[in-house]
C-alpha positions in Angstrom: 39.0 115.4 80.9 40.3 114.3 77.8 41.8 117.5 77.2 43.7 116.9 80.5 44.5 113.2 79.3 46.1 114.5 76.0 47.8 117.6 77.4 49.3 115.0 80.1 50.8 112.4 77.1 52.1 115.4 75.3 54.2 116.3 78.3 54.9 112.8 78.8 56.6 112.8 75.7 58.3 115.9 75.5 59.7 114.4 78.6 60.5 110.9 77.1 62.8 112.6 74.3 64.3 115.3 76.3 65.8 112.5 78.9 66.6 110.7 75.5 68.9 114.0 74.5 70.1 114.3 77.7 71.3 110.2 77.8 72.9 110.7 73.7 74.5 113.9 75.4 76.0 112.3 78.1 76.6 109.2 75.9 78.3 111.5 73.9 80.7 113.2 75.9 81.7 109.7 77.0 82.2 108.4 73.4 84.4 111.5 73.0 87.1 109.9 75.1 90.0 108.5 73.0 93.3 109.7 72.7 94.4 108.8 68.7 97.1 109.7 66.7 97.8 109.5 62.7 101.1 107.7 63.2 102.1 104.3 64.5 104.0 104.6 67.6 107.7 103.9 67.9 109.1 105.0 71.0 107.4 102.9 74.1 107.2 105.1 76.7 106.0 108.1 75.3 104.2 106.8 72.3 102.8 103.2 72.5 98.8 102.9 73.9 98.5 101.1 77.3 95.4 98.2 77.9 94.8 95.6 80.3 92.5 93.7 82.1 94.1 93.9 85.9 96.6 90.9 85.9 98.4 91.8 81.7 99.3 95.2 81.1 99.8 95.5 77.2 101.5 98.7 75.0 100.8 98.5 71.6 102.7 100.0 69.2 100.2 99.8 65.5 103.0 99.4 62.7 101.2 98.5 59.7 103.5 95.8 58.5 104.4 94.3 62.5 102.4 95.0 65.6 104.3 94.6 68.7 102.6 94.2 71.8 104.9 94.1 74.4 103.4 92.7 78.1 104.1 92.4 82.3 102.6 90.4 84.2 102.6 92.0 88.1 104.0 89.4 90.0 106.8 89.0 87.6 109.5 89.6 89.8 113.4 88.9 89.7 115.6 89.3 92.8 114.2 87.7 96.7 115.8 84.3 98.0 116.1 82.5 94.7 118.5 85.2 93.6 120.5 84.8 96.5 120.4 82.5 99.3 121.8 85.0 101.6 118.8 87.6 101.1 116.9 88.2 104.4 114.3 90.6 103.7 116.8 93.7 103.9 116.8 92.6 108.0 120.2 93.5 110.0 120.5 91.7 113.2 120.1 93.5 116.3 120.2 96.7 114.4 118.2 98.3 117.2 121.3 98.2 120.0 122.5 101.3 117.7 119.4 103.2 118.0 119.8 104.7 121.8 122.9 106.1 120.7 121.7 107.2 117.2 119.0 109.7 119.9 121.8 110.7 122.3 124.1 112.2 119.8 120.9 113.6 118.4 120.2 114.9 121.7 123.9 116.8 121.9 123.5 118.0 118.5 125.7 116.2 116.9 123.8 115.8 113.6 126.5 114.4 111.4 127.7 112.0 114.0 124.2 110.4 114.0 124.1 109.9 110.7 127.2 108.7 110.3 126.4 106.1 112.5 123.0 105.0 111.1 123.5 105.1 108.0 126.3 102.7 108.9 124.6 100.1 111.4 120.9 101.0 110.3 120.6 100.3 106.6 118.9 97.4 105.3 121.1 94.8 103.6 121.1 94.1 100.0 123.8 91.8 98.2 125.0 92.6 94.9 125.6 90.8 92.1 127.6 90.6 89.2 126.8 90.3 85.7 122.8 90.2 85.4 120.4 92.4 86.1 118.8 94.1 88.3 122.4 94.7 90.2 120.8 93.4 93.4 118.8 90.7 95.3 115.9 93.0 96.0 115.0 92.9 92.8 113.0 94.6 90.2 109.2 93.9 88.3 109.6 92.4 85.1 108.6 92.4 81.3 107.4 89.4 80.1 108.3 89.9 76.8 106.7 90.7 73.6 104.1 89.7 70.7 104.7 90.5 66.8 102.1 90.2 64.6 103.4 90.6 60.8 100.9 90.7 58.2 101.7 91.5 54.3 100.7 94.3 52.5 100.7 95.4 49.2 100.1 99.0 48.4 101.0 102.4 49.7 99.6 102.6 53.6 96.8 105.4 54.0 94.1 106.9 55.9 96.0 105.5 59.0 94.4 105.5 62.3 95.7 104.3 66.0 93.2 105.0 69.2 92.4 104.2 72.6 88.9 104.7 73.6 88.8 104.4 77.4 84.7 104.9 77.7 85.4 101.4 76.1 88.6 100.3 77.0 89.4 99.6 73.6 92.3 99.9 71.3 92.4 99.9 67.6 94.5 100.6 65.1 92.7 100.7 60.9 94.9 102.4 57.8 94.3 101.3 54.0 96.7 99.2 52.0 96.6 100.0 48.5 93.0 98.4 47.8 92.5 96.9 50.9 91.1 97.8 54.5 92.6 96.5 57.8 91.2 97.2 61.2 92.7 95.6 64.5 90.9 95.7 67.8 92.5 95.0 71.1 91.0 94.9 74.7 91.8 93.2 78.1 89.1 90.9 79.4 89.3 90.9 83.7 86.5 88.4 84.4 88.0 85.9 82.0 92.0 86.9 82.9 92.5 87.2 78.7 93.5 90.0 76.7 92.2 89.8 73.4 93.8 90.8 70.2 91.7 91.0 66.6 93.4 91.4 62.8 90.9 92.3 60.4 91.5 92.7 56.7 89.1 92.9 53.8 90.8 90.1 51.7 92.9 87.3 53.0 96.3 87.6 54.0 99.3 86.0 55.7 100.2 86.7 59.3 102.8 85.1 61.3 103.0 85.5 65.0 106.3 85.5 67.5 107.0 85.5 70.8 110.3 86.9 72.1 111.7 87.4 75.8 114.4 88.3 77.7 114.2 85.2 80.0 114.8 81.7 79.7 113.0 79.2 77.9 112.3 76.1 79.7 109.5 74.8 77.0 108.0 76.2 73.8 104.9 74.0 72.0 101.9 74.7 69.6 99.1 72.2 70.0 95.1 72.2 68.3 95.6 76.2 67.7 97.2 76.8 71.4 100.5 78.4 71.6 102.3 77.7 75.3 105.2 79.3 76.3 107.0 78.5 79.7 109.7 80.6 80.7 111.7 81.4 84.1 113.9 84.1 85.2 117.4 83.9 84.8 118.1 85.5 88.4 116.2 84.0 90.9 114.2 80.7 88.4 111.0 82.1 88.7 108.5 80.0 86.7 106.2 81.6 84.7 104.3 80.5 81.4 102.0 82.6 78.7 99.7 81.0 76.4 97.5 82.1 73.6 94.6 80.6 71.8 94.2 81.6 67.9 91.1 81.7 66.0 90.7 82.1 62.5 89.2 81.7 58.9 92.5 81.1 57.5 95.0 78.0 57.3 97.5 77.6 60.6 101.1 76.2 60.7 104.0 76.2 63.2 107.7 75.8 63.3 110.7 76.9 64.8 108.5 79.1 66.9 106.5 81.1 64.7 102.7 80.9 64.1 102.0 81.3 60.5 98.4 82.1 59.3 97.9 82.0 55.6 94.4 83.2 53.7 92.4 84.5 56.7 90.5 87.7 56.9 90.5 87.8 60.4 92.7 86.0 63.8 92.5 86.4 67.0 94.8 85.7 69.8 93.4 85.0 73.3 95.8 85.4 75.6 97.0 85.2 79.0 99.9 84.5 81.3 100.4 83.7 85.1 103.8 83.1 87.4 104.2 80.9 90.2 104.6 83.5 93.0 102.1 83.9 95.7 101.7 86.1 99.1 103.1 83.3 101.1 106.0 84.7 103.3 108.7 83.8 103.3 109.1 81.5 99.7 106.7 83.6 97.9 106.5 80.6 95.7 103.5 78.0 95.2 101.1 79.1 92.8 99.3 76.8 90.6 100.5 79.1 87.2 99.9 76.6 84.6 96.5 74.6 86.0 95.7 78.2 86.1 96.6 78.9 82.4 94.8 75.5 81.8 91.4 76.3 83.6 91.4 80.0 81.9 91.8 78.5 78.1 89.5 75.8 79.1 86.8 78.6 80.7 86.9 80.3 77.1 86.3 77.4 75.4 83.4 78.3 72.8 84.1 82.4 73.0 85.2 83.8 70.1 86.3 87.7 70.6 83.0 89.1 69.9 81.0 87.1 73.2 84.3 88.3 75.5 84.3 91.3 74.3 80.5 91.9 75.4 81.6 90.0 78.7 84.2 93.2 78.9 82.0 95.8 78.0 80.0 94.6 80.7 82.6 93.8 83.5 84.2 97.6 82.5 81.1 99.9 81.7 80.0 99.0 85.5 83.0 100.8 86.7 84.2 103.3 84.3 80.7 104.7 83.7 80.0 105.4 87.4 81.5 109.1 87.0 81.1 111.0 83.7 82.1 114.9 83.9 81.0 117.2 81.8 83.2 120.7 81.6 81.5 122.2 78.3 82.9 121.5 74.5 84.8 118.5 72.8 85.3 120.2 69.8 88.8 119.8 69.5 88.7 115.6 70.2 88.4 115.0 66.4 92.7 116.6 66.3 95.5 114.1 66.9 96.0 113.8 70.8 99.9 114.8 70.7 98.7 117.8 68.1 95.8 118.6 70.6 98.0 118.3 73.6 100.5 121.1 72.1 97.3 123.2 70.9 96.3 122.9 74.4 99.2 123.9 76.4 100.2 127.0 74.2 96.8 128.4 76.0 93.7 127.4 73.8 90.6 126.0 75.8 90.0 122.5 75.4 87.8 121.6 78.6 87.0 118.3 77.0 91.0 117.6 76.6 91.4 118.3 80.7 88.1 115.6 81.1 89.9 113.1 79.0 92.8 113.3 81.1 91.0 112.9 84.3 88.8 109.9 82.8 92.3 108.5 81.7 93.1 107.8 85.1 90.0 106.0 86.1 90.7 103.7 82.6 94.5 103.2 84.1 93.6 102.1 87.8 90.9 99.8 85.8 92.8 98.5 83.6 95.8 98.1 85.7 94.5 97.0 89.4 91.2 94.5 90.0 90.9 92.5 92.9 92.7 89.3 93.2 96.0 91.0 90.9 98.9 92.2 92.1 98.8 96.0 93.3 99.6 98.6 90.9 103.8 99.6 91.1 105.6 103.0 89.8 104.5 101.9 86.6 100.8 100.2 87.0 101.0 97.1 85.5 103.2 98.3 82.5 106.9 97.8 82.1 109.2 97.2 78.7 112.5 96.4 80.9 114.3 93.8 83.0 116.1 96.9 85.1 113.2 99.2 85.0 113.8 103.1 86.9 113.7 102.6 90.9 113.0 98.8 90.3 109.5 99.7 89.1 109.0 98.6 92.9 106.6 100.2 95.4 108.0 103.2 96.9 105.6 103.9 99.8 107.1 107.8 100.8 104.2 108.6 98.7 103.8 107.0 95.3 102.2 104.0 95.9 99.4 105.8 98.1 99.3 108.3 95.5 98.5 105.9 93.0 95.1 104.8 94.7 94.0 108.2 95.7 91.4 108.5 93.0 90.5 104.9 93.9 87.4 105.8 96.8 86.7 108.9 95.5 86.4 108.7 91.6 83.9 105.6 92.8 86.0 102.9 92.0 86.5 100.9 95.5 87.0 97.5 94.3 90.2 98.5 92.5 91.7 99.4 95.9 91.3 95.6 97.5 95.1 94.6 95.3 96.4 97.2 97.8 94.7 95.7 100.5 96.0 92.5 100.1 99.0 93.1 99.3 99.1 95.6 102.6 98.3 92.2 104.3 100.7 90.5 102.9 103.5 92.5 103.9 102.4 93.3 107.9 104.7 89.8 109.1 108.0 91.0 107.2 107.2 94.0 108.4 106.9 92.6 111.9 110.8 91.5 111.4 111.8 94.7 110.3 110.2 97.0 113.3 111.6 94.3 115.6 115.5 94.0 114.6 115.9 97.7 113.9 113.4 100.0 116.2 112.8 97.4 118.7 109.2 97.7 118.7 106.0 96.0 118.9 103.5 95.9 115.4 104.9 96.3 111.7 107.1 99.3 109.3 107.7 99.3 106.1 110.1 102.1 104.8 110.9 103.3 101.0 111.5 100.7 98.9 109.1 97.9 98.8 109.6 94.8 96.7 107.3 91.9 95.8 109.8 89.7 98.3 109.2 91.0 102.0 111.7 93.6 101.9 110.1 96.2 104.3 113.6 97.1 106.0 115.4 100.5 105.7 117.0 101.1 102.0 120.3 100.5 101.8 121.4 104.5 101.9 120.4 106.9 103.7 118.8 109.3 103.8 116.3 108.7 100.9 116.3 104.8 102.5 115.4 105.6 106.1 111.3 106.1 106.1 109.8 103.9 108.7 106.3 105.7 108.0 105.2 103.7 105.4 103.1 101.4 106.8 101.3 104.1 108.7 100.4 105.5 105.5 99.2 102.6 104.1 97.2 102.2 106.7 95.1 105.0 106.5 94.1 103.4 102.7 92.5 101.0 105.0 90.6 103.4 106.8 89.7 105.5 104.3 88.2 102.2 102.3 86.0 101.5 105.2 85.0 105.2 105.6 83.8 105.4 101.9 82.1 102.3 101.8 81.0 101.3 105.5 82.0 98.0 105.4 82.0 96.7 108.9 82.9 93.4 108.4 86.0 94.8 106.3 86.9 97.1 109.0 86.7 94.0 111.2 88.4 91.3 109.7 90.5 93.1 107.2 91.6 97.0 108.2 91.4 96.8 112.0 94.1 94.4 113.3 96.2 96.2 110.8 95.7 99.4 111.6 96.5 98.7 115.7 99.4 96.8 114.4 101.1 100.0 112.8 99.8 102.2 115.7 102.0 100.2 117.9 105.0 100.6 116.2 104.6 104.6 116.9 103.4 103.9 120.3 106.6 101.9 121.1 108.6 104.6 118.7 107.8 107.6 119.6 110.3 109.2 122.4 110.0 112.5 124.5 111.7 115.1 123.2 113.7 118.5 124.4 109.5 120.1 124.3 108.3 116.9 126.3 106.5 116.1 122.9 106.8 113.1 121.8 109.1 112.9 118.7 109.9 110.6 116.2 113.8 110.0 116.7 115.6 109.4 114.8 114.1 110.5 111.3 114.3 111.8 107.9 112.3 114.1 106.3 111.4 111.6 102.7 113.8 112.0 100.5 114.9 115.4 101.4 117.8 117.0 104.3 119.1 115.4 106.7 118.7 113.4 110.4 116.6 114.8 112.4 114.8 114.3 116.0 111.7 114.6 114.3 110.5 115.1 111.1 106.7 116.6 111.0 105.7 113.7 108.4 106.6 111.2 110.6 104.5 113.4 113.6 102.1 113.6 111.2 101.3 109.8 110.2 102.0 108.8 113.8 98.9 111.2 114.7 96.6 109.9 111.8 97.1 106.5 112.2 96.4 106.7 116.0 93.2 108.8 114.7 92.0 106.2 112.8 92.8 103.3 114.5 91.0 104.6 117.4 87.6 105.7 115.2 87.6 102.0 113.8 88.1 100.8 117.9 84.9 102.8 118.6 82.4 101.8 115.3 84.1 97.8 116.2 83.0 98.7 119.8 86.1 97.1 120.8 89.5 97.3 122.4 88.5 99.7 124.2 91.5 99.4 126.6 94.3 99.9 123.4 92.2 103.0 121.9 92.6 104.6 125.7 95.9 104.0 125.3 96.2 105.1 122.0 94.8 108.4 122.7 97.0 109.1 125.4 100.2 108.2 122.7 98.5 111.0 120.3 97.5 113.9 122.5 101.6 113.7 123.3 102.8 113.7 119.5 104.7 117.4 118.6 102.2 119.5 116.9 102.8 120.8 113.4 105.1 124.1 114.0 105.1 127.3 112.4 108.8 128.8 111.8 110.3 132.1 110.9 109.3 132.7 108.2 105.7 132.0 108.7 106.1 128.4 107.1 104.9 124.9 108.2 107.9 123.9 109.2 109.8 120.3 107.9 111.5 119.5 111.2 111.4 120.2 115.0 114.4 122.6 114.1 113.5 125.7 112.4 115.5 125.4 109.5 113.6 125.2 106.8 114.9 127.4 103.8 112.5 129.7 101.8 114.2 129.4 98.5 114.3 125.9 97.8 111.9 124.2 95.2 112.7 120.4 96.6 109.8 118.4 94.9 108.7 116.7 97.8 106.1 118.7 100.7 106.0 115.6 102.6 106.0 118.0 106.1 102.0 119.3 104.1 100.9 115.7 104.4 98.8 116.7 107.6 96.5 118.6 104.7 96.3 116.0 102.3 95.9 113.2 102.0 95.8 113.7 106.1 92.8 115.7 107.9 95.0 117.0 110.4 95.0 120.3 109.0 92.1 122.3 107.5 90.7 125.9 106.3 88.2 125.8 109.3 89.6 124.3 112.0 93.0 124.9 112.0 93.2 128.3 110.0 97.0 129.0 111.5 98.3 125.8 110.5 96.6 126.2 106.7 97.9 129.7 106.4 101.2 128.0 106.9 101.0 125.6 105.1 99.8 128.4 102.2 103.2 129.8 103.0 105.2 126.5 102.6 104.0 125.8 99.1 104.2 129.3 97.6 107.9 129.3 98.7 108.2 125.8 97.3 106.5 126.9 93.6 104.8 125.7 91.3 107.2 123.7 89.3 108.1 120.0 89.6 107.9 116.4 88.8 104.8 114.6 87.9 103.9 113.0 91.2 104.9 115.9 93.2 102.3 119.2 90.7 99.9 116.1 91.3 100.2 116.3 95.1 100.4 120.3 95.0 96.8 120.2 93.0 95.5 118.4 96.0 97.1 120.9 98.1 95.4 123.9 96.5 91.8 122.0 96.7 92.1 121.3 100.2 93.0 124.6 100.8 89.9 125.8 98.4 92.3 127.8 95.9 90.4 126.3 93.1 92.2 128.7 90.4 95.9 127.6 92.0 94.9 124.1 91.5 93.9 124.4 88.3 96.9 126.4 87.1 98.9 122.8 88.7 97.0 120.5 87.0 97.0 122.0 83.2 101.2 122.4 84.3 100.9 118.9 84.8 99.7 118.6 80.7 102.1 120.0 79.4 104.4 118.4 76.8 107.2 116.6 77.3 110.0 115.0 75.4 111.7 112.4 76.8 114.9 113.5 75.2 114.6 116.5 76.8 113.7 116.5 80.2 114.7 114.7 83.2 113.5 114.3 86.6 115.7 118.1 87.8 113.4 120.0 85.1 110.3 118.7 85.9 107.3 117.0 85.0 104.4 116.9 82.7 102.8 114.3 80.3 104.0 112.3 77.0 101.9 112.4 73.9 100.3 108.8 74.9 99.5 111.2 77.9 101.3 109.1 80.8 102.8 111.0 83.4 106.3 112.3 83.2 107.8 111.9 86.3 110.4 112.1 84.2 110.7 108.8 83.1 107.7 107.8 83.3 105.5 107.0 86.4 102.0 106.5 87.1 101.6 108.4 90.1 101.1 111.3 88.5 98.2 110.6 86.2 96.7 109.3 89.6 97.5 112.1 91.8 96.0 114.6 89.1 92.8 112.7 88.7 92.4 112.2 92.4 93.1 116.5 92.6 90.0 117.1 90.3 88.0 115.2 92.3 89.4 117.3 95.0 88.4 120.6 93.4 84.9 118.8 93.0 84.0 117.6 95.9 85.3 117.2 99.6 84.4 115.3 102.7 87.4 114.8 104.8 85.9 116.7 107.6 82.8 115.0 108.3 80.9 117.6 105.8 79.9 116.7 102.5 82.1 120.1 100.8 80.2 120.5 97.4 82.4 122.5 95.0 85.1 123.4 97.2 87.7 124.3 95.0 85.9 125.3 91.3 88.3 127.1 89.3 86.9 130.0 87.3 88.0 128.2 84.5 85.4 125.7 84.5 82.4 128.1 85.4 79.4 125.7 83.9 79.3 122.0 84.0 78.3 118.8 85.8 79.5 115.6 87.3 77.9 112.7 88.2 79.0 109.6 90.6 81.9 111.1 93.1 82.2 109.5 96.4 81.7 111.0 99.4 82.3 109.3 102.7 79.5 107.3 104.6 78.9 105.9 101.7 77.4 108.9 99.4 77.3 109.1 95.9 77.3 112.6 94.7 76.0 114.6 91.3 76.6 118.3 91.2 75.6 120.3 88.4 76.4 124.4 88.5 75.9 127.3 86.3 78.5 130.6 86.3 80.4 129.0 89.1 77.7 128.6 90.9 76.0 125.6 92.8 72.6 124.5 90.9 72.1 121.4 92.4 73.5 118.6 93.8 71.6 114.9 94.0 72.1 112.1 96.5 72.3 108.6 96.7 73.2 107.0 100.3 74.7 103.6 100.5 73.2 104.1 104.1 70.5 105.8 106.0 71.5 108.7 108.0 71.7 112.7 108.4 74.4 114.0 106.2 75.8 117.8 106.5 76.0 119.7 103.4 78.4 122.6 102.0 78.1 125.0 99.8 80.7 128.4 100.3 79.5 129.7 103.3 76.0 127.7 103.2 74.8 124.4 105.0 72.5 122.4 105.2 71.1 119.0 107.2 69.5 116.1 105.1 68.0 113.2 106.0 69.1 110.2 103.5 67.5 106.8 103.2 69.6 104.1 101.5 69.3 103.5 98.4 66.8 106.3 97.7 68.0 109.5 95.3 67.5 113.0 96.4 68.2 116.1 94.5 68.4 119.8 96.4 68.2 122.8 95.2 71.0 125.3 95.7 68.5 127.6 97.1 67.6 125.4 99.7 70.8 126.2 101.2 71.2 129.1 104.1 
């Protein structure tokens, strides 16, 4: 017996410090996450370190002698009615009495008639303006401005480093002066709605602090150690005001502007900023900015750094550490991220470089979108300029979508409720829009979104003309409540949304030459001309009358409309396969195998749709195979992101992979352009060229692809492993009904994979050519053996 009793405690603690290796393992490969570099930054969009905390989004720059962080706020926006009394949402009266002839001269043929004619008496309405910017009442998001933080040194600068750890979502910049150390440590709080910025230095020193904007000043003051800064656009007087709180050991003064701090070893600036704009259609005007400001400072009253910087840890540790991914060796994390990412990409293996870049997301849609902020736009939450590229609006023929892909699957579902509101938010303007130039019941948005309602047709065609965006917003919706199974979302929030954008298609749609029913006119996004039916448009049409009807049945309600609905989708064209074996673009076979144009819009039926698929619609995928290979594998960032998705939903885990280390490849701003294609800078933000955000999105949402699948209804475990990545793990995916999902495998092949339901129910598993049927209680972890699979 006792022999038992101590043979049983040896185990016990053989077991104790092998889970405490495995914990400092896993600990460790999330510690190894930091991009750093030997060099301050001095080019912002390729160089400069991006933190926030959902509502700021910060670049920081770490020159030694003056820090600059330069900040947006999201709801910063010039352009709307204060710009221009005559702006009306993009809306052209009775646009719609153009649309039956529009179809008939469609109908004869006469292509270039019909466009002539839309794009004359269809186009939304935008006024110009003269001598500011952006050129235009709709507008563009806007810098806030910048910080400088000067601090004087004597000695030659050494030992410098600059880093971003995103397990932490922490900046910091240390070097040596002469003698001396200094250390700085920056970090956006979300639960408090500060960013917080830390100078450290081993004797005392002087540091002065500025504030400098584009905008206008309205008032400027510096009271008990609070600097307040209230400022409005020039455009359109939007009122918006940023305020910092400084603590330190050293001596403060003000004038003229400037914050001077004389013998301190240490300040800090608390900071945070807010604008006056709200949801509220149509002034968009109302909020409470500076009792805001006021109750934030006044919240923090008694935190010093340290006590919000263990509130962050908390706040962003429950997110980020949800998924770790383990691909094999880090070695090469201790050489300079730019130096590593050209060591990478001339062929060397760095499978902890490609995990850093798919964690990097996860830190961006963290840092960038939490709920009660302002969705993310091309750029997140980061933008330098007053006339930022296309607006830095929200382009919905695919990169605002993009940029919450990873959001549900990656296992971060709270960062997608900005999106959700803001989807809310736009379903009335949209109303106006479907009404004045479709003549149609429920809501549309098309291309070019701004913060101000404008959900009508851009103001050329044919990149303007894309009434599908608010189907494909809608499926966000959907896709929220089938990750999570939220009824009372689905209910209050996703449902009457989702029948509101099915009726614009039901009310759309027209019978074409097949007696399918066609969307007519349309444009395929961005690419060729009219047409009496683009697939996209087909294709969203059929997924949003999909899912509007599976959220009628789990309501158990409107019953009647889902009837209906189904009748509206059994009628849609099918996808079409064309000459050459391709999925075609358009009802007319035209599609031509030699271009490379960078959007596969007529693929969306694959992904992010479910339309499409390897076992259920084998023609169709086969096609669609077809369509990309004559497309190739070049392009911008956004559009290798959506081709790795591609390749994982068609299970070509090597193709995939070959897109997504394209998509790491270097790239020099001075160089490249949005003709030669994509990559990633040496900060590692997506290249779109310039830069955009969609594709550090779409490329972490495309691992998880390759990872793990469950659009079907099955629970796909390691649909599309390269054979790159032969050995590894990964904890905390998403699946939907609610699953959480850890795989581990060994010689790319399956060795477990362990459970945890958010629900109780039967779930189908995957594995190749294996299933299996499990019975999952909530809450409750279950791990399976691969070779309980047959």
């Amino acid at each position: 017996m006792l022999f038992n009793f101590s043979r049983l405690f040896l185990i016990a603690i053989l077991f104790f410090q092998t889970s405490i290796i495995a914990r400092s393992q896993d600990t460790n490969n999330q510690n190894g996450l930091k991009l750093w570099y030997d060099q301050p930054a001095t080019d912002w969009m390729t160089q400069a370190l991006p933190i926030g905390n959902g509502y700021l989004g910060i670049m920081f720059f770490g020159d030694p002698n003056e820090e600059r962080l330069q900040f947006s706020e999201g709801s910063l926006w010039a352009g709307g009615k204060g710009a221009n009394e005559e702006y009306n949402f993009g809306l052209r009266k009775d646009a719609y009495k153009t649309l039956p002839k529009v179809r008939e001269l469609l109908a004869q043929g006469k292509l270039k008639e019909a466009d002539k004619l839309a794009s004359a008496e269809m186009t939304g309405i935008i006024h110009e303006k003269k001598g500011n910017t952006p050129s235009s009442d709709f507008g563009a998001q806007q810098t806030m401005g910048d910080l400088y933080v000067s601090v004087s040194h004597k000695g030659e600068i050494k030992n410098y480093r600059r880093e971003l750890d995103i397990s932490t979502a922490t900046g910091k910049v240390s070097y040596e002066a002469g003698t001396e150390k200094y250390e700085r440590t920056y970090f956006g709080n979300y639960p408090s709605r500060v960013m917080v910025y830390t100078f450290k230095s081993t004797s005392p020193e002087t540091y002065s602090v500025r504030f400098k904007t584009p905008h206008h000043k309205e008032y400027e003051k510096f009271e008990n150690n609070h600097y307040v800064f209230g400022g409005s656009l020039k455009d359109n007087k939007q009122e918006f005001e940023t305020t910092y709180r400084i603590d330190t050991d050293g001596k403060v003064t003000y004038e003229n502007g400037i914050v001077v701090v004389k013998n301190a070893k240490k300040i800090s600036l608390i900071h945070t900023a807010s604008t006056d704009y709200t949801y509220q259609f149509p002034t968009y005007k109302g909020n409470l900015y500076k009792k805001i400001n006021q109750q934030v400072m006044t919240a923090i009253t008694g935190k010093n750094d340290v006590a919000l910087q263990i509130e962050q840890q908390k706040d962003y540790k429950n997110l980020f550490d949800r998924v770790s991914l383990n691909l094999g060796t880090n070695a090469k994390s201790s050489i300079p991220t730019d130096k590593r990412q050209i060591d990478y990409f001339k062929g060397n293996a760095d499978p902890g470089f490609e995990v850093l870049y798919f964690q990097y997301g996860r830190y961006l849609m963290i840092s960038s979108t939490r709920p009660g902020t302002m969705p993310m736009s091309l750029q997140g939450k980061w933008n330098d300029s007053t006339d930022p590229p296309w607006a830095n609006d929200y382009h919905t023929n695919i990169n605002m979508q993009m940029l919450y892909w990873p959001a549900e699957t990656t296992n971060l579902s709270e960062c997608y409720l900005p999106l959700s509101d803001f989807t809310k938010s736009i379903v009335e303007p949209g109303k106006l829009a479907a009404k004045e130039f479709f003549n149609t019941r429920g809501w549309t948005v098309n291309t070019m979104l701004n913060a101000y309602g404008f959900t009508s047709p851009g103001w050329s065609f044919p990149w303007g003309f894309y009434p599908g965006g608010a189907g494909w917003l809608s499926q966000h919706l959907w896709e929220h409540y089938a990750f999570t199974n939220d009824v009372v979302y689905l209910k209050n929030t996703a449902y009457p949304i989702l029948k509101e954008a099915s009726l614009f298609w039901i009310d759309y749609l027209t019978k074409g030459k097949s007696g399918y029913l066609v969307s007519s006119p349309s444009y395929s996004p961005e690419h060729g001309g009219i047409s009496t039916g683009a697939s996209m448009d087909h294709q969203i049409a059929w997924d949003v009358l999909s899912n509007t009807i599976l959220a009628s049945k789990v309501l158990k309600t409107d019953t009647e409309f889902a009837s209906e609905a189904q009748k509206i989708k059994d009628q849609i064209q099918p996808p079409q396969i064309g000459r050459w074996g391709q999925l075609q673009e358009w009802n007319e076979d035209v599609d031509d195998s030699t271009n490379k144009h960078r959007h596969v819009s007529h693929l969306f039926a694959l992904h992010p749709g479910h339309q499409i698929s390897l076992t259920e619609t084998p023609a169709f995928a086969n096609a669609a195979k077809v369509t990309l290979n004559a497309r190739g594998d070049e392009g911008t960032g956004w559009s290798l992101a959506w081709k790795v998705n591609f390749w994982a939903r068609l299970q070509d885990g090597n193709r995939a992979y070959s897109l997504f280390k394209r998509i790491l490849r270097p790239v020099d701003d001075k160089t490249e352009n949005m003709m030669n294609g994509g990559g990633s800078y040496a900060n590692l933000l997506c290249a779109h060229p310039p830069f955009q955000l969609d594709g550090n999105m779409g490329s972490t949402a495309g691992v998880a692809e390759m990872l793990l699948q469950s659009q079907a209804g099955v629970i796909e475990l390691l649909p599309a492993l390269p054979d790159t990545w032969p050995t590894g793990e990964v904890k905390g995916l998403k699946a939907r009904g609610n699953v959480t999902v850890d795989e581990q495998w060994k010689a790319g092949k399956l060795v477990s994979v362990t459970l945890t339901a958010g629900a109780s129910g039967k779930r189908t598993l995957k594995s190749g050519a294996k299933t299996l049927e499990v019975n999952l209680v909530k809450g409750q972890k279950k791990t399976i053996l691969a070779s309980s699979f047959k």
